[in-house]
C-alpha positions in Angstrom: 50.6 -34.8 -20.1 48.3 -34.0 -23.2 46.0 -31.0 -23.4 43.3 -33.7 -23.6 44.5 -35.1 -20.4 44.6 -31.7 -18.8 41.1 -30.9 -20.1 39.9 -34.2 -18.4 41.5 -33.9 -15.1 40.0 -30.5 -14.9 36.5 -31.1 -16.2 35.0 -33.3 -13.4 31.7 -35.6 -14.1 30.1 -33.4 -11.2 31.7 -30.1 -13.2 30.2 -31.5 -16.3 26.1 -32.2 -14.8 26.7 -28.9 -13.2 27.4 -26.9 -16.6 24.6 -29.3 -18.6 22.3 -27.9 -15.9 23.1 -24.5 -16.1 22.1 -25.0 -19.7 19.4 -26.5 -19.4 18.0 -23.9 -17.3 18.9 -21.4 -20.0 17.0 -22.8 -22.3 14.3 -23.2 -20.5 14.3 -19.1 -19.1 14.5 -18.7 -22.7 11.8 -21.1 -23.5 9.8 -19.9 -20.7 9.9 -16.2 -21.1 9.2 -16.1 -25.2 6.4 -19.0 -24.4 4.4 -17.1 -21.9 4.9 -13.4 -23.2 5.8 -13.4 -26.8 1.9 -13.1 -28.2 -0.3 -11.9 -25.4 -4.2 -11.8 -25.9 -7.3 -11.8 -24.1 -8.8 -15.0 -23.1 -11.6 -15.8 -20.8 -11.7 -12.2 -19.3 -14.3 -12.0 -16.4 -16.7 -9.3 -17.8 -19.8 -8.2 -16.6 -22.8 -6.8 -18.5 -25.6 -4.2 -17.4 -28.6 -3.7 -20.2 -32.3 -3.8 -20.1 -33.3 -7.4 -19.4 -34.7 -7.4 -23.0 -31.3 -6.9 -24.4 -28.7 -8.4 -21.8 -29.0 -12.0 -22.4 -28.7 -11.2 -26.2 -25.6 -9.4 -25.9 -23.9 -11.8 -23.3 -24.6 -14.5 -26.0 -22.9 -11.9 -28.8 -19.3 -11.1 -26.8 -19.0 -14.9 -25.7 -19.2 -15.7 -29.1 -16.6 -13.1 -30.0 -13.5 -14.9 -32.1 -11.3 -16.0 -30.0 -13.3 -16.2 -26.6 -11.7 -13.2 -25.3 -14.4 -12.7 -22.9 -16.3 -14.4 -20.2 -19.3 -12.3 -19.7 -22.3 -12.5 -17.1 -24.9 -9.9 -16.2 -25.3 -8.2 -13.5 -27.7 -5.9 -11.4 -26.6 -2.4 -12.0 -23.6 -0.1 -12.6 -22.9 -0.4 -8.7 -22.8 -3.7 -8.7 -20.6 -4.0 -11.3 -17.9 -1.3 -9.6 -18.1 -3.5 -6.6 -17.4 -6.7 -8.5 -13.8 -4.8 -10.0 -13.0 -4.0 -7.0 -13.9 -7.2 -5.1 -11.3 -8.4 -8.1 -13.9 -10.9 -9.4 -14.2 -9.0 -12.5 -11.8 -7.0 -15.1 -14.0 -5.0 -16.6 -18.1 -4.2 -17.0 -19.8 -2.7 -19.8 -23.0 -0.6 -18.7 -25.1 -0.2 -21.9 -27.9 3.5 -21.4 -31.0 2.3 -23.4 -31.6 6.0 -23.6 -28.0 7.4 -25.4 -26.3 5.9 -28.3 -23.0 6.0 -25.5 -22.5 3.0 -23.1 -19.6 3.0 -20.5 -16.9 0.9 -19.9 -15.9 -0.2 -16.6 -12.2 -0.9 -16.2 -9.4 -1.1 -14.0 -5.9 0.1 -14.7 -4.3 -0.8 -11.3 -4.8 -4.3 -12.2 -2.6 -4.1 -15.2 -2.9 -1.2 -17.7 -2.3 -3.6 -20.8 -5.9 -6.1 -20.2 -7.9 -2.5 -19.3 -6.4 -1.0 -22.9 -7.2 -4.3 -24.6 -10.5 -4.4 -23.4 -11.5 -1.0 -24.0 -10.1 -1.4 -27.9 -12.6 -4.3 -27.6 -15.3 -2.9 -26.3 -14.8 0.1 -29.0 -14.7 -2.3 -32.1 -18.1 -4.5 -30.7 -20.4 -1.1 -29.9 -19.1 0.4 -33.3 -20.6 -2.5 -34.9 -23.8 -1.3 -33.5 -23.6 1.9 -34.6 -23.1 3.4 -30.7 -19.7 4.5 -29.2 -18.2 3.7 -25.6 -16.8 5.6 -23.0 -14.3 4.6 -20.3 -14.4 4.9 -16.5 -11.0 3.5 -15.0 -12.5 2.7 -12.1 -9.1 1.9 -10.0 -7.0 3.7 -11.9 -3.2 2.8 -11.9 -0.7 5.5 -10.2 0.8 8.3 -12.6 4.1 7.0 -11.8 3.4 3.5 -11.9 3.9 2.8 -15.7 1.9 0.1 -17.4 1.0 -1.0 -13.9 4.3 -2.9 -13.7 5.8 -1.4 -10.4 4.2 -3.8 -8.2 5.1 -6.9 -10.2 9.1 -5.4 -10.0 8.6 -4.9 -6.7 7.7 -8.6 -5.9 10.4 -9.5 -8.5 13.2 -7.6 -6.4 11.9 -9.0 -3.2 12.1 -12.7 -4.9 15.7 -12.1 -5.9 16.9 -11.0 -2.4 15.0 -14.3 -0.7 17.2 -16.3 -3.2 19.8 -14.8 -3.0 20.3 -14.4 0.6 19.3 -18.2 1.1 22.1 -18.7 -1.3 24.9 -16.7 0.1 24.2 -18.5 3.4 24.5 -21.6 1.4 27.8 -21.0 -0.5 29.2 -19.4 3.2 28.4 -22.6 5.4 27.0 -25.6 3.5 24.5 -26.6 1.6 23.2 -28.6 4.4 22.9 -27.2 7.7 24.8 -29.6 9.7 22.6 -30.0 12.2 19.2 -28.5 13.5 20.5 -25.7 15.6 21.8 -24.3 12.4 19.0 -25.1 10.0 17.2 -23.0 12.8 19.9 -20.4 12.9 19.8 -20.1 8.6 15.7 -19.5 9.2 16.5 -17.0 12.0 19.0 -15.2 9.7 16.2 -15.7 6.9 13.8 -13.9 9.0 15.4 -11.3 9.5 16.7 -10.4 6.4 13.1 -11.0 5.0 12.0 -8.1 7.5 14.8 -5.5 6.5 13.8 -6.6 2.7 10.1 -5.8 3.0 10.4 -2.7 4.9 13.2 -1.5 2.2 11.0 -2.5 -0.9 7.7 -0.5 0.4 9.8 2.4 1.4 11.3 3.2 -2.1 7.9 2.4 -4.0 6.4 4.4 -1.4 7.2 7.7 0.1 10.8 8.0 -1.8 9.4 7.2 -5.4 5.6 7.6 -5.0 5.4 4.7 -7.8 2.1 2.8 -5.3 -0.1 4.0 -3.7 -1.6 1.8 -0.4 -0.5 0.9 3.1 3.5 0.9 3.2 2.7 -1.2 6.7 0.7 -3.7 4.3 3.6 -4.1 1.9 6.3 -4.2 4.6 4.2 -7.1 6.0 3.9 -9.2 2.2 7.2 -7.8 1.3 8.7 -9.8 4.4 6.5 -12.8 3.7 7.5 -12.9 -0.3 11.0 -12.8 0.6 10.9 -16.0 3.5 8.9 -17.5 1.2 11.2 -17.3 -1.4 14.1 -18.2 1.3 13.2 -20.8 2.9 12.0 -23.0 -0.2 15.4 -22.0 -1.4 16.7 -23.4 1.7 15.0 -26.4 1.6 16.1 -27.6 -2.1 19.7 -26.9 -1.2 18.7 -29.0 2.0 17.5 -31.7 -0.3 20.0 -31.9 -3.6 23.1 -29.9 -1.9 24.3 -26.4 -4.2 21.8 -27.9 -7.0 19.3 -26.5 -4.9 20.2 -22.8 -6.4 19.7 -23.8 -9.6 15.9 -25.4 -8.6 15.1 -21.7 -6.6 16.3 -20.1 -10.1 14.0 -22.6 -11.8 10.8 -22.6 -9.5 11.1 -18.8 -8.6 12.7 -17.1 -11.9 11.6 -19.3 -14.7 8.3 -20.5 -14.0 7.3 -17.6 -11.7 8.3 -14.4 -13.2 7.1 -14.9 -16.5 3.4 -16.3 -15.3 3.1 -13.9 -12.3 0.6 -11.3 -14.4 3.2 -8.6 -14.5 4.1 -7.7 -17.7 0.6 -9.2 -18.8 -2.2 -9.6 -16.8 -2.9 -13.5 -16.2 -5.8 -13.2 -18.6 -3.6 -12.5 -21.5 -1.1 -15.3 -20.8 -1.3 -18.9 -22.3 -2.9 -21.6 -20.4 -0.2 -23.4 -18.7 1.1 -19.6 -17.4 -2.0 -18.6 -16.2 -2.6 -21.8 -14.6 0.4 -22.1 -12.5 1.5 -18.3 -11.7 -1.3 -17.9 -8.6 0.6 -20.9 -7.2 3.9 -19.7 -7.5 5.6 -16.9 -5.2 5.9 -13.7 -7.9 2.3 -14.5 -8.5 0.9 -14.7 -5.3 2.7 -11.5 -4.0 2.0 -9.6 -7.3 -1.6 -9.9 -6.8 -1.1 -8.9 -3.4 1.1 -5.8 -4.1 -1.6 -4.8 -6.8 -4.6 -5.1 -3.8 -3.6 -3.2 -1.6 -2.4 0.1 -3.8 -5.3 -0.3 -6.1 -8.2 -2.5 -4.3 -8.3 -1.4 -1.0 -6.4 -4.6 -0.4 -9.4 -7.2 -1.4 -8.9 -10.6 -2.5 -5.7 -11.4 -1.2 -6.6 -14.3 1.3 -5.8 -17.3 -0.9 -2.3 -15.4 -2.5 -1.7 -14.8 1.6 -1.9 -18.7 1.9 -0.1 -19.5 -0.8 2.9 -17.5 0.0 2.5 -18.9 4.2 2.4 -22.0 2.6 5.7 -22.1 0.8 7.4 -20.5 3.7 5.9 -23.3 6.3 7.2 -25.8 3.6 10.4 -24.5 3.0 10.9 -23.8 7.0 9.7 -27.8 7.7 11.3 -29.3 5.2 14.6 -27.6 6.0 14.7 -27.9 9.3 13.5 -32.2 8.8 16.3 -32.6 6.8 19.1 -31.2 8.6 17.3 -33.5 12.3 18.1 -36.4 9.7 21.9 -35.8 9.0 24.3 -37.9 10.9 27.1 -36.2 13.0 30.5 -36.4 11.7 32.2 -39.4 12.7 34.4 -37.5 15.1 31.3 -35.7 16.9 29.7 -39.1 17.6 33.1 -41.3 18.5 35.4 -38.8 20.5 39.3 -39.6 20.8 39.5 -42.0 23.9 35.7 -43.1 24.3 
């Protein structure tokens, strides 16, 4: 027998889809990653505006025409208004112009992502020198002194949507893609479950108390830490339900290459490009880094919908799981026993 021969014995069609698709989905990490991160700038940035009525309709006109359309700018009442707004999270940023001073301030909020309050304070800066007036900046939810760049809740989510794949993977290599029937789809979820719960309490406790990189409820991040990583799971578990060990790669692509990249970690959803920004609040990293960031920085506001999101995937994954192994047919020795 040739080498050829060898080669072609050995190398299987399924082998051969298997290895195209592994490529495939490393071009597309590549594609994905470099796409969403690889030129990051402001776009669209909710921003509020407090001046003398005479003035603040002039200058909301002035940074909405800025190049670029970095901001989107409204007025509001007063300075208190505008604190409330950042930390209802419907805004990223206020500036508060004093009629009386040739100093405004600058409302931001590092906990949100330390990279969009930097950009909008350089902003700010170059668009009041232009006046002839300087700015000064109130963080108003500042992010921890050991939380660099505001990225420790985005790796936190990231770590706990490794172990849901992961996990939901190992079961899946150990026993089946397919749960054979639905006492053991039911059995995978259990397992899920539970893992999911050891997973979230884990992740809180080392950002927490052991490394003091958040601040915020460790019992609120047990609890999202446990939803992000069924989530995560038992989606997981359902594609494998659906396309067999193919499934792994479609977790990898859903949760890894669309997710991580357009969850607002490394760059606050603002600075990423449309399509990023558009589809990371849908997505698990992007739901639970919102989340993460709420409740150390915003006295856990705004995380309804990201809540939903993430209980959504997890009732999907859990439904669609458990549907597809009611539909598989016993083996034809379960059903027609020796002698019946």
């Amino acid at each position: 027998m040739t080498f050829l021969d060898e080669v072609k014995n050995a190398v299987t069609p399924r082998a051969a889809l298997l290895v195209i698709g592994v490529l495939a989905l490393q071009l597309l990490f590549i594609a994905s990653y470099v796409g969403a991160l690889h030129n990051p700038k402001p776009k669209d940035v909710p921003f509020a505006v407090v001046a003398p009525e005479q003035s603040a309709g002039q200058l909301v006109d002035q940074l909405g025409a800025l190049p670029g359309t970095p901001l989107d700018p409204r007025t509001v009442a007063d300075e208190a208004t505008a604190r409330r707004q950042i930390m209802n999270r419907d805004i990223d940023g206020a500036l508060i112009v004093d009629p009386a001073s040739k100093t405004d301030t600058l409302l931001v909020a590092s906990g949100g992502g330390t990279v969009l309050s930097s950009a909008l304070t350089t902003l700010a800066t170059r668009v009041e020198a232009a006046q002839q007036r300087e700015v000064r900046t109130v963080d108003v939810a500042p992010a921890s002194a050991q939380d660099f760049d505001g990225l420790s809740a985005f790796y936190l989510v990231v770590g706990w949507c490794v172990g849901g794949y992961l996990c939901a993977s190992i079961l899946a290599i150990s026993a089946g893609s397919r749960p054979a029937n639905g006492q053991r789809a039911v059995i995978r979820l259990g397992v899920m479950a539970l893992y999911s719960i050891a997973g979230g309490i884990g992740g809180a406790v080392i950002v927490g108390p052991i490394l003091g990189a958040l601040p915020g409820s460790v019992m609120a991040l047990w609890g999202l830490g446990a939803l992000v990583v069924f989530a995560v799971g038992a989606i997981t578990l359902a594609l494998q339900a659906l396309t067999g060990i193919v499934g792994i790669g479609l977790a990898v692509l859903l949760v890894v290459i669309a997710g991580n990249p357009s969850a607002g970690g490394a760059f606050p959803l603002p600075m990423l490009p449309p399509f990023w920004e558009a589809i990371g609040p849908a997505l698990p990293p992007g739901a639970g880094t919102w989340v993460a960031r709420s409740i150390a920085y915003f006295e856990g506001n705004a995380v309804f919908g990201p809540f939903i999101v993430l209980a959504g995937w997890a009732v999907a994954g859990s439904a669609i799981t458990l549907a597809m192994a009611s539909l598989r047919r016993p083996p034809a020795s379960d059903s027609h026993p020796v002698g019946a």
